[in-house]
NUKOL-61871 format. One record per residue: residue number from 1; residue in three letters; x, y, z of N, C-alpha, C in turn. Coordinates in nm, 2 decimals. Atoms other than C-alpha are relative to their C-alpha. Example, Ala and Ser with C-alpha at 12.3 -4.5 7.8 and 13.67 -1.06 7.14 Angstrom:
2
<1,ALA,<0.09,-0.12,0.00>,<1.23,-0.45,0.78>,<0.09,0.12,0.00>>
<2,SER,<-0.09,-0.11,0.00>,<1.37,-0.11,0.71>,<-0.08,0.11,0.08>>
END
This chain:
130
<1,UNK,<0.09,-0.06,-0.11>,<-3.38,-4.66,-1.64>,<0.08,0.01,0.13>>
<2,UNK,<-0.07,-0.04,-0.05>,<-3.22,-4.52,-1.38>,<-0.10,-0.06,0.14>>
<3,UNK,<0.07,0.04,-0.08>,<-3.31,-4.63,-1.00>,<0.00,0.13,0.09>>
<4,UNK,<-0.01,-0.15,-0.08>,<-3.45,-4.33,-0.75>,<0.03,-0.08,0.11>>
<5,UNK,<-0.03,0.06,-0.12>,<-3.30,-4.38,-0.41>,<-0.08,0.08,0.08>>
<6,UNK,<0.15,0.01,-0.13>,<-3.61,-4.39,-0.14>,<0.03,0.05,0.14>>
<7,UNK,<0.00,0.00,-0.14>,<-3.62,-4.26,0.18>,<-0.11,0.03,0.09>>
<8,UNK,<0.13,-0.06,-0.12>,<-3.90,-4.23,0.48>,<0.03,0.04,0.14>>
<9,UNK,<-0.03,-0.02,-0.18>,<-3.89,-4.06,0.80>,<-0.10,-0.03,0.04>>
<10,UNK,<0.11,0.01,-0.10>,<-4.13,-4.15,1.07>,<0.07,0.12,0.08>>
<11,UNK,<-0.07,-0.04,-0.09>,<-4.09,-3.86,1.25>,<-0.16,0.12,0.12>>
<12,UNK,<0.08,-0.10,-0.15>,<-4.28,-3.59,1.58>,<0.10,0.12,0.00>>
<13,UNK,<-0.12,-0.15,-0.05>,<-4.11,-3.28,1.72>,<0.07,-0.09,0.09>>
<14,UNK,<-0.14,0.03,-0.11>,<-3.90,-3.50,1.94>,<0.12,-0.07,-0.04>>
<15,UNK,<-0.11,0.08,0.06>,<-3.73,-3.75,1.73>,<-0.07,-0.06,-0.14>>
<16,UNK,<0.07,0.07,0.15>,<-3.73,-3.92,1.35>,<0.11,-0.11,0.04>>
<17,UNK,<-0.07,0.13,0.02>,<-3.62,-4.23,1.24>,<-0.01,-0.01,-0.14>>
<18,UNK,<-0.03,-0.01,0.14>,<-3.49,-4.25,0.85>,<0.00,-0.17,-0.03>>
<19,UNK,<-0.02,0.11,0.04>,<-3.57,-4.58,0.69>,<0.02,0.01,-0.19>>
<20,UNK,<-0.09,-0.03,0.14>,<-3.34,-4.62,0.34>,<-0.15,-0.12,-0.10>>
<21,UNK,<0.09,0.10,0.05>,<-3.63,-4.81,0.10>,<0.06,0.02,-0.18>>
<22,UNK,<-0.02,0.13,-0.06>,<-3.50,-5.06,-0.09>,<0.11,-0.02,0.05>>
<23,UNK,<-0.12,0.04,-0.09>,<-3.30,-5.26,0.11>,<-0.05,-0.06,0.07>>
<24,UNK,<0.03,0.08,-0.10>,<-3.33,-5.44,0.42>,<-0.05,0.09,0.08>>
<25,UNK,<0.09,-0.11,-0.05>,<-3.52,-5.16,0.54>,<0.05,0.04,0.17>>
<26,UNK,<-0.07,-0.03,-0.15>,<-3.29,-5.11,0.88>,<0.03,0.18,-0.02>>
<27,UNK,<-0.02,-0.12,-0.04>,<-3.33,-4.77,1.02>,<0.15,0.04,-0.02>>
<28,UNK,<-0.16,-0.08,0.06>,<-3.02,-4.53,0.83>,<0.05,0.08,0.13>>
<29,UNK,<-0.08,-0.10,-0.16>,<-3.02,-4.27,1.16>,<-0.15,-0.01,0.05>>
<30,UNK,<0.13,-0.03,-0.09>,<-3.25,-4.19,1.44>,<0.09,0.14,0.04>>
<31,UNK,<-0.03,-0.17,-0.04>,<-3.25,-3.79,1.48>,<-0.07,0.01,0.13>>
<32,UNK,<0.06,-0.09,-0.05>,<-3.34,-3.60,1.76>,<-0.03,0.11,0.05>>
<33,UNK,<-0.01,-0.18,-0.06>,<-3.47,-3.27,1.88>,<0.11,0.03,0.09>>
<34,UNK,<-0.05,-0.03,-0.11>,<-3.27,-3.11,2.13>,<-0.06,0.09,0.13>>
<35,UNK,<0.11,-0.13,-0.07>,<-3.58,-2.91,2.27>,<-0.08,-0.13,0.08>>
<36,UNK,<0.06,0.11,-0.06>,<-3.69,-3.17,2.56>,<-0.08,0.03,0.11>>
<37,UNK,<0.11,-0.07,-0.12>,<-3.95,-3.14,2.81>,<0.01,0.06,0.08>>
<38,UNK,<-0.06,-0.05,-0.09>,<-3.76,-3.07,3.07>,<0.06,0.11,-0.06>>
<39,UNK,<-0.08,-0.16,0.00>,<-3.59,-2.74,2.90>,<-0.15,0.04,-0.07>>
<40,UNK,<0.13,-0.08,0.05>,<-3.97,-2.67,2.76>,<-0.03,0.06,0.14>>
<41,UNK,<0.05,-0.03,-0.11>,<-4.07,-2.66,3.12>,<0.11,0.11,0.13>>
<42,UNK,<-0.08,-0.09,-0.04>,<-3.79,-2.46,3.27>,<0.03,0.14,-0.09>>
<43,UNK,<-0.02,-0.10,0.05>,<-3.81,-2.21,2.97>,<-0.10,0.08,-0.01>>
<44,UNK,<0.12,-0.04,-0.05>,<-4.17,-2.18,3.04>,<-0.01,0.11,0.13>>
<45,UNK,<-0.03,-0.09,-0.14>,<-4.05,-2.03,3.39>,<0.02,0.12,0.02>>
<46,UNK,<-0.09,-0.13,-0.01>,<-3.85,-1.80,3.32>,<-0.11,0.11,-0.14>>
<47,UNK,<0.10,-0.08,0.09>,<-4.10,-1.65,3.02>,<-0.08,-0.08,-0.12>>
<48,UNK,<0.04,0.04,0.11>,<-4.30,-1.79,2.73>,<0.03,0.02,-0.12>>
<49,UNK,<-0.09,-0.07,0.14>,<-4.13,-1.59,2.47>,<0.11,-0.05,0.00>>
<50,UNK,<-0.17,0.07,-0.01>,<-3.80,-1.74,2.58>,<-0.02,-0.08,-0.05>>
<51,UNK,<0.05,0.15,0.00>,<-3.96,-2.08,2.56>,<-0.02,-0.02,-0.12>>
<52,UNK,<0.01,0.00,0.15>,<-4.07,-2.01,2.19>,<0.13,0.04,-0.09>>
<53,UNK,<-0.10,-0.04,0.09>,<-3.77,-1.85,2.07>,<0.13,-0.11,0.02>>
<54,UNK,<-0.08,0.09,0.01>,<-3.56,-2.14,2.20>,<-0.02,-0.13,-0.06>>
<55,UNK,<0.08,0.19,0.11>,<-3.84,-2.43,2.06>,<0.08,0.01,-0.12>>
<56,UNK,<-0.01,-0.06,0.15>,<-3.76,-2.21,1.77>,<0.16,-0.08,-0.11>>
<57,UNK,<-0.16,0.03,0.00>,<-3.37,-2.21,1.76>,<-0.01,-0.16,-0.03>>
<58,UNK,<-0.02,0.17,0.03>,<-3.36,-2.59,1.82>,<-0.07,-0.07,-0.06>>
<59,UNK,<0.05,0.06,0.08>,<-3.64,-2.70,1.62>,<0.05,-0.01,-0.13>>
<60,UNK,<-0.13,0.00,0.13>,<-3.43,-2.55,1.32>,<0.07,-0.07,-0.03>>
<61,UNK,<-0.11,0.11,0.06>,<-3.16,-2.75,1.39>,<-0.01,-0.08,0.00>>
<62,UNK,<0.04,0.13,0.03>,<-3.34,-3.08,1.41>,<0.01,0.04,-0.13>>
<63,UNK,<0.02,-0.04,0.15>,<-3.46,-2.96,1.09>,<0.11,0.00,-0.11>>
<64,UNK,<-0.13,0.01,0.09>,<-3.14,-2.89,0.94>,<0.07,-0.14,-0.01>>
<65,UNK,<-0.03,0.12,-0.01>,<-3.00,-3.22,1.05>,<-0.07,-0.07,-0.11>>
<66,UNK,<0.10,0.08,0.11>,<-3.31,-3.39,0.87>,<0.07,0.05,-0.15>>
<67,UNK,<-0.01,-0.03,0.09>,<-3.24,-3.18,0.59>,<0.13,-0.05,-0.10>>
<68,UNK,<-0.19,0.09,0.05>,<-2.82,-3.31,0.53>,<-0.05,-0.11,-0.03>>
<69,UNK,<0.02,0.14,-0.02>,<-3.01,-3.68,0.58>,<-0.04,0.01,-0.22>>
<70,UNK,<0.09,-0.04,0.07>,<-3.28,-3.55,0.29>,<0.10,0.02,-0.14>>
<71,UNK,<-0.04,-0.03,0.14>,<-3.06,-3.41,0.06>,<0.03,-0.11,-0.11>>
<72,UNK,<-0.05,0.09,0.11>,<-2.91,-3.73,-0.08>,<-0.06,-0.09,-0.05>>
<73,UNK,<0.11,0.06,0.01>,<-3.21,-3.88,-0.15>,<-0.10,0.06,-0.19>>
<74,UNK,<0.09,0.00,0.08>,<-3.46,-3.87,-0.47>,<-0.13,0.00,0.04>>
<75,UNK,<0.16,0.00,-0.04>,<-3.81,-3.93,-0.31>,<0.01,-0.02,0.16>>
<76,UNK,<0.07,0.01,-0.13>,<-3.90,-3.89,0.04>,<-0.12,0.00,0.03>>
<77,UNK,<0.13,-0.01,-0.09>,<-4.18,-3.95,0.24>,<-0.02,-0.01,0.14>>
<78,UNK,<0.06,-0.05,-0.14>,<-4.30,-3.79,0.56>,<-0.07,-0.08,0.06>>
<79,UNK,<0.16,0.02,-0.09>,<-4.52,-3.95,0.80>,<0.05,0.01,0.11>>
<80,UNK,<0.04,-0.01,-0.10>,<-4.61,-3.92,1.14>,<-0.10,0.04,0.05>>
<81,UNK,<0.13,-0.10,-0.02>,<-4.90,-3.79,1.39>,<0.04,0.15,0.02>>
<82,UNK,<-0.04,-0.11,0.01>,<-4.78,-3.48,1.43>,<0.02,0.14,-0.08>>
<83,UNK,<-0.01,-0.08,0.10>,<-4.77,-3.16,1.23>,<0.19,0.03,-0.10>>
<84,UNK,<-0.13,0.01,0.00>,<-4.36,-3.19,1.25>,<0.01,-0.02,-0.15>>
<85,UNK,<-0.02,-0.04,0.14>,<-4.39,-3.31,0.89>,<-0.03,0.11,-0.12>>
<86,UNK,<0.00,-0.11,0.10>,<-4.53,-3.02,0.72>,<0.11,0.12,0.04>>
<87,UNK,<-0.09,-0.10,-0.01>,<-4.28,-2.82,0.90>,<0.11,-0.01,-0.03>>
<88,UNK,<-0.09,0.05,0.07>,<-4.04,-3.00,0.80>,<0.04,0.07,-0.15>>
<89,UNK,<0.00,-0.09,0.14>,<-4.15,-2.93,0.46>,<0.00,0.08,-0.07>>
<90,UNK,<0.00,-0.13,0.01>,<-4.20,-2.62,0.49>,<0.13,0.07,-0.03>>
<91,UNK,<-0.13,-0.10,-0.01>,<-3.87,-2.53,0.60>,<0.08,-0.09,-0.15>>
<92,UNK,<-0.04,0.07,0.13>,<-3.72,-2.78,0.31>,<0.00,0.10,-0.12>>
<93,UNK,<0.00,-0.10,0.14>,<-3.89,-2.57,0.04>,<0.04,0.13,-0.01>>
<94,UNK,<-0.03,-0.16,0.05>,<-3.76,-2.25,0.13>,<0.15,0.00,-0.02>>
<95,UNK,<-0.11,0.07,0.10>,<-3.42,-2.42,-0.04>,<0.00,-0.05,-0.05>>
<96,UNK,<0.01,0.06,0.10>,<-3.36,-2.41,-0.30>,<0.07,-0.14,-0.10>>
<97,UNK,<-0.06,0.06,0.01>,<-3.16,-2.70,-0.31>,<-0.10,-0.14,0.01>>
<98,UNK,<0.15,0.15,-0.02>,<-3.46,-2.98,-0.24>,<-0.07,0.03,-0.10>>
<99,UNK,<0.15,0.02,0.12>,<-3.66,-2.84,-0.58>,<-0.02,-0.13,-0.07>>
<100,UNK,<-0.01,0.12,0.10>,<-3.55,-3.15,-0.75>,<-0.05,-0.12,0.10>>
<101,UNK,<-0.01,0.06,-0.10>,<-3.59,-3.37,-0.45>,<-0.24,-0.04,0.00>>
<102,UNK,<0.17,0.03,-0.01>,<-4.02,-3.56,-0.46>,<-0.02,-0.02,0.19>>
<103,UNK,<0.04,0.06,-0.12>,<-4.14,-3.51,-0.11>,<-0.15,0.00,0.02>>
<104,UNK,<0.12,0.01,0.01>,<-4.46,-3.63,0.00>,<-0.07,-0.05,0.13>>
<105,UNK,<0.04,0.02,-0.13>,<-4.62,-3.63,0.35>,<-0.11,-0.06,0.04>>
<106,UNK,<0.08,0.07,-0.01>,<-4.85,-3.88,0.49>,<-0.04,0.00,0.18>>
<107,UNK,<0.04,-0.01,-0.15>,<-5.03,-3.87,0.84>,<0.02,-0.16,0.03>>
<108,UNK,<-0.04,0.12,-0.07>,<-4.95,-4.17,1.03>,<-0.02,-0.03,0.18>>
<109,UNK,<-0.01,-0.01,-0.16>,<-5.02,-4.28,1.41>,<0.14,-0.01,0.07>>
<110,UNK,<-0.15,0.06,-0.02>,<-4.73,-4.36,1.64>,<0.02,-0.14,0.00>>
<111,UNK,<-0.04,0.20,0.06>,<-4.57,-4.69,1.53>,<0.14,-0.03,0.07>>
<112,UNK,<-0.13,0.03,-0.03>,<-4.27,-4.85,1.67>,<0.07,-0.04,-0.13>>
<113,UNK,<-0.08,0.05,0.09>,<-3.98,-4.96,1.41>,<-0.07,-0.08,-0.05>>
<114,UNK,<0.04,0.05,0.05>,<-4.17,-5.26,1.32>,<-0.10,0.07,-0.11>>
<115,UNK,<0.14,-0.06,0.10>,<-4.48,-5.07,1.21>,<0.05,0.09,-0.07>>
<116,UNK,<-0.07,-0.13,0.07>,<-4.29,-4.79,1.05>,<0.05,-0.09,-0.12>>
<117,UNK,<-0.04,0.10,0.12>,<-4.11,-5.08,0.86>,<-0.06,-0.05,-0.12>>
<118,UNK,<0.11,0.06,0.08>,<-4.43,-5.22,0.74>,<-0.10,0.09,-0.10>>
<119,UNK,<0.07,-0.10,0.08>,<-4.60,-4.87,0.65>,<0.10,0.05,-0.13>>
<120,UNK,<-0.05,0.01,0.15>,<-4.29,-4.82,0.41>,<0.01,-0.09,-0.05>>
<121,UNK,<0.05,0.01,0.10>,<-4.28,-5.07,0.26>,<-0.13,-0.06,-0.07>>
<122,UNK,<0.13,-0.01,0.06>,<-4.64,-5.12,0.19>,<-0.07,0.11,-0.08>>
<123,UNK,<0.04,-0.13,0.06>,<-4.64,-4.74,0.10>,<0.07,0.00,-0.17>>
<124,UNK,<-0.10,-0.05,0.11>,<-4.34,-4.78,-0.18>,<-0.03,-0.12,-0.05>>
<125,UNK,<0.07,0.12,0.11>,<-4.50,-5.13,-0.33>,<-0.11,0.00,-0.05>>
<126,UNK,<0.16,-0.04,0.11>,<-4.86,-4.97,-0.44>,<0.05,0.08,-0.06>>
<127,UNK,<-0.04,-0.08,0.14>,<-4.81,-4.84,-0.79>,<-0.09,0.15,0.04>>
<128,UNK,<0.04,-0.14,0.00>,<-5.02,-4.56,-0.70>,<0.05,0.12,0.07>>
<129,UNK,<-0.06,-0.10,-0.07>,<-4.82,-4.39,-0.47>,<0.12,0.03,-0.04>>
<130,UNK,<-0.12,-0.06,0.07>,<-4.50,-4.40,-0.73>,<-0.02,0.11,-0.10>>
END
């Protein structure tokens, strides 16, 4: 039997945090956007279209980043409050390179490291969620 190797992001539109499950469960990377409040609010100024087509731009490339983390992985799981994980997933599935790849998205409040630690592994030690 072969072992799948685990991964969970806690993640928002600003930043994730990748915890490798099993193991000592210590955060693998912490990503972040590069779309920060301060260039939301200065792109807002100058137009609203700007403002979206730049969230746009840079939300991609969180995204992509995520997705290099994602690739070497067997099962992932999403959470956060935020919708950030279905967009995540979204953009995931439109490569074809993740078909093999189990991902599976869970709502979650905001948690610091500890609680993040605790919701995986409490999530990846109930049989019902393998």
């Amino acid at each position: 039997m072969t072992t799948e190797n685990k991964l969970a992001i806690w993640m928002d539109h600003a930043s994730a945090s990748a915890i490798e499950y099993p193991g000592d469960e210590n955060i693998v990377k912490t990503i972040t956007s590069d779309f920060t409040q301060t260039e939301k609010k200065e792109s807002l100024e100058k137009s609203e279209r700007s403002m979206h087509n730049k969230e746009k731009h840079q939300q991609s490339g969180y995204y992509k980043e995520l997705g290099k983390l994602i690739a070497n992985y067997d099962f992932v799981l999403l959470f956060g409050p935020t919708n950030a994980k279905s967009e995540l997933l979204n953009f995931l599935r439109a490569d074809h390179r993740f078909d093999q790849i189990k991902i599976v998205i869970k709502t979650a409040d905001k948690m610091d490291i500890h609680e993040q630690q605790k919701f995986v592994r409490k999530y990846f030690t109930e049989p019902v969620n393998l």
